[in-house]
C-alpha positions in Angstrom: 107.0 101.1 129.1 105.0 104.2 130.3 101.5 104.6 129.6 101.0 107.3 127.0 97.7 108.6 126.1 98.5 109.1 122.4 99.8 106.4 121.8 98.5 103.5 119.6 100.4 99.6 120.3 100.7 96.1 119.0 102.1 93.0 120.8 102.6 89.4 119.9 104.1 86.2 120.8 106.6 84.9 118.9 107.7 81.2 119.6 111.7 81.9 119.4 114.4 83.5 121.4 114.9 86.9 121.2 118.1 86.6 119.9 116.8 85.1 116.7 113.7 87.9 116.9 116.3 90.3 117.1 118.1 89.7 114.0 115.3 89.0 111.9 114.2 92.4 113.0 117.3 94.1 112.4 119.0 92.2 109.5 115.6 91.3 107.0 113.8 94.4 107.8 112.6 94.9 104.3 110.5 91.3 104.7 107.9 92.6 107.6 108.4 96.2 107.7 104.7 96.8 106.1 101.6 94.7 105.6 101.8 92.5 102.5 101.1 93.3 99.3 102.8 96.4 100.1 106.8 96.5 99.7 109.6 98.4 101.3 112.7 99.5 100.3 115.5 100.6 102.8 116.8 103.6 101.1 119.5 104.6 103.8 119.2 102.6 107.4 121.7 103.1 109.9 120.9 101.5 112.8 122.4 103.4 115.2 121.4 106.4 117.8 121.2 109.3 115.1 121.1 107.2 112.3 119.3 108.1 109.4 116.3 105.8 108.9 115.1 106.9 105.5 112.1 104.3 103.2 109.7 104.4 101.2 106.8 101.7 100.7 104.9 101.2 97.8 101.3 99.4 97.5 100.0 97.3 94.9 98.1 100.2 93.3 101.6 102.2 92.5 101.6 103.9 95.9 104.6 105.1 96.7 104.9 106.8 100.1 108.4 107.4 101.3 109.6 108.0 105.0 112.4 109.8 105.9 113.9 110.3 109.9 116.5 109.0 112.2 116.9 106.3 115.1 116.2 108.1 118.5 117.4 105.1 120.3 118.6 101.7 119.0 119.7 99.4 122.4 120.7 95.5 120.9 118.6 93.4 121.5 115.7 95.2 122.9 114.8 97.6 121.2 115.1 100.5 118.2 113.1 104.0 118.3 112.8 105.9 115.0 111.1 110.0 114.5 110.0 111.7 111.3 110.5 114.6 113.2 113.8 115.0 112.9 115.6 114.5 109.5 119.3 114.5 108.4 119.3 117.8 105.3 122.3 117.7 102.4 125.1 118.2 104.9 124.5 115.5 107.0 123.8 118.1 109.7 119.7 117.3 112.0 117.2 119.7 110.7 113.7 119.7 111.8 111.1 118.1 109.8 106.9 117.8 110.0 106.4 115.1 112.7 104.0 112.4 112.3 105.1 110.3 115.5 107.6 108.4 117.4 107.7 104.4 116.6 109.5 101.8 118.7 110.0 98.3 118.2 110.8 96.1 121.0 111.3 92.9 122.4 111.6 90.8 125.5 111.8 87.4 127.0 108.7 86.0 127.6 108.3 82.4 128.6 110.4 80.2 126.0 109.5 82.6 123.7 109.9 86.5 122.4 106.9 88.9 123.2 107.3 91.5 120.1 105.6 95.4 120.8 105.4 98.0 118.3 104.5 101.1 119.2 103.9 105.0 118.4 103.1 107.7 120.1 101.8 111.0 118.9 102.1 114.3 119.7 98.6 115.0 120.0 94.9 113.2 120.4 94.6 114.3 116.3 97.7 112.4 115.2 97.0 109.7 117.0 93.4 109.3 115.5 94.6 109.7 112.0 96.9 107.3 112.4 94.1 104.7 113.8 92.0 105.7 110.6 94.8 105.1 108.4 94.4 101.3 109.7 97.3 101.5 112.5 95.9 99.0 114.5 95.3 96.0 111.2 98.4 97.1 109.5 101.2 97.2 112.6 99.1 93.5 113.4 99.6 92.5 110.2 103.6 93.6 110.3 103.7 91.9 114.1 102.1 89.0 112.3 104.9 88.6 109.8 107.7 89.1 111.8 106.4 86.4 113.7 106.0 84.0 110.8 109.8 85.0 109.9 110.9 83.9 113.2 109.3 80.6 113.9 110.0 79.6 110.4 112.1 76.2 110.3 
């Protein structure tokens, strides 16, 4: 993965193969996708290149903060990109949307294990400060933290 100047990154060991990594990422999504207490709801997820990748979390003080974008890339068992940037409008046709970033969730072999990155990258030094302020680096930990805990469960 190339360097990127804005972008922000997590990484973890997880003690399992990343076959089993992979489809806890992909098929219980809703169960790490944010930090605990906060809750997700997959609204319309189709993981697939183009596929809409629309949510919306909500904390434990009634925040409700949806997401909507698509899947830039989705390559099994490696990895899936998503943008805000982009959107799907009422036809199903792309239409442009205000972009926030680019995220990507990926995964490798790594010893007997998985080693788990999440990513995103900015479009500029601003976006990628706000997002540190908004508590990038605890929250995406926290997220890496729980996939983890998904995967080495018995």
């Amino acid at each position: 993965m190339a360097d990127s100047p804005n972008e922000l990154s997590v990484s973890t060991h997880i003690d399992a193969p990343p076959e089993t990594v992979w489809r806890v990422m992909t098929e219980r999504m809703a169960e790490w996708w944010c930090p605990a207490p906060w809750t997700v709801t997959l609204d319309d997820v189709e993981l697939k290149a183009g596929g809409r990748c629309a949510m919306t979390m909500r904390g434990p003080e009634g925040e409700v903060h949806p997401t909507d974008g698509i899947f830039l890339e989705v390559v099994p068992g490696v990895r899936f990109v998503t943008t805000d940037a982009v959107v799907r409008d009422a036809d199903g046709r792309p239409a442009p949307n205000t972009a926030f970033m680019i995220g990507g969730w990926e995964i490798e072999s790594e010893g007997e294990g998985t080693r788990f990155t999440g990513w995103a990258r900015h479009w500029t030094e601003e976006g990628k400060k706000s997002h540190e302020e908004m508590g990038f680096t605890p929250g995406w930990s926290a997220v890496a933290e729980q996939l983890k805990a998904l995967c080495e469960a018995p």
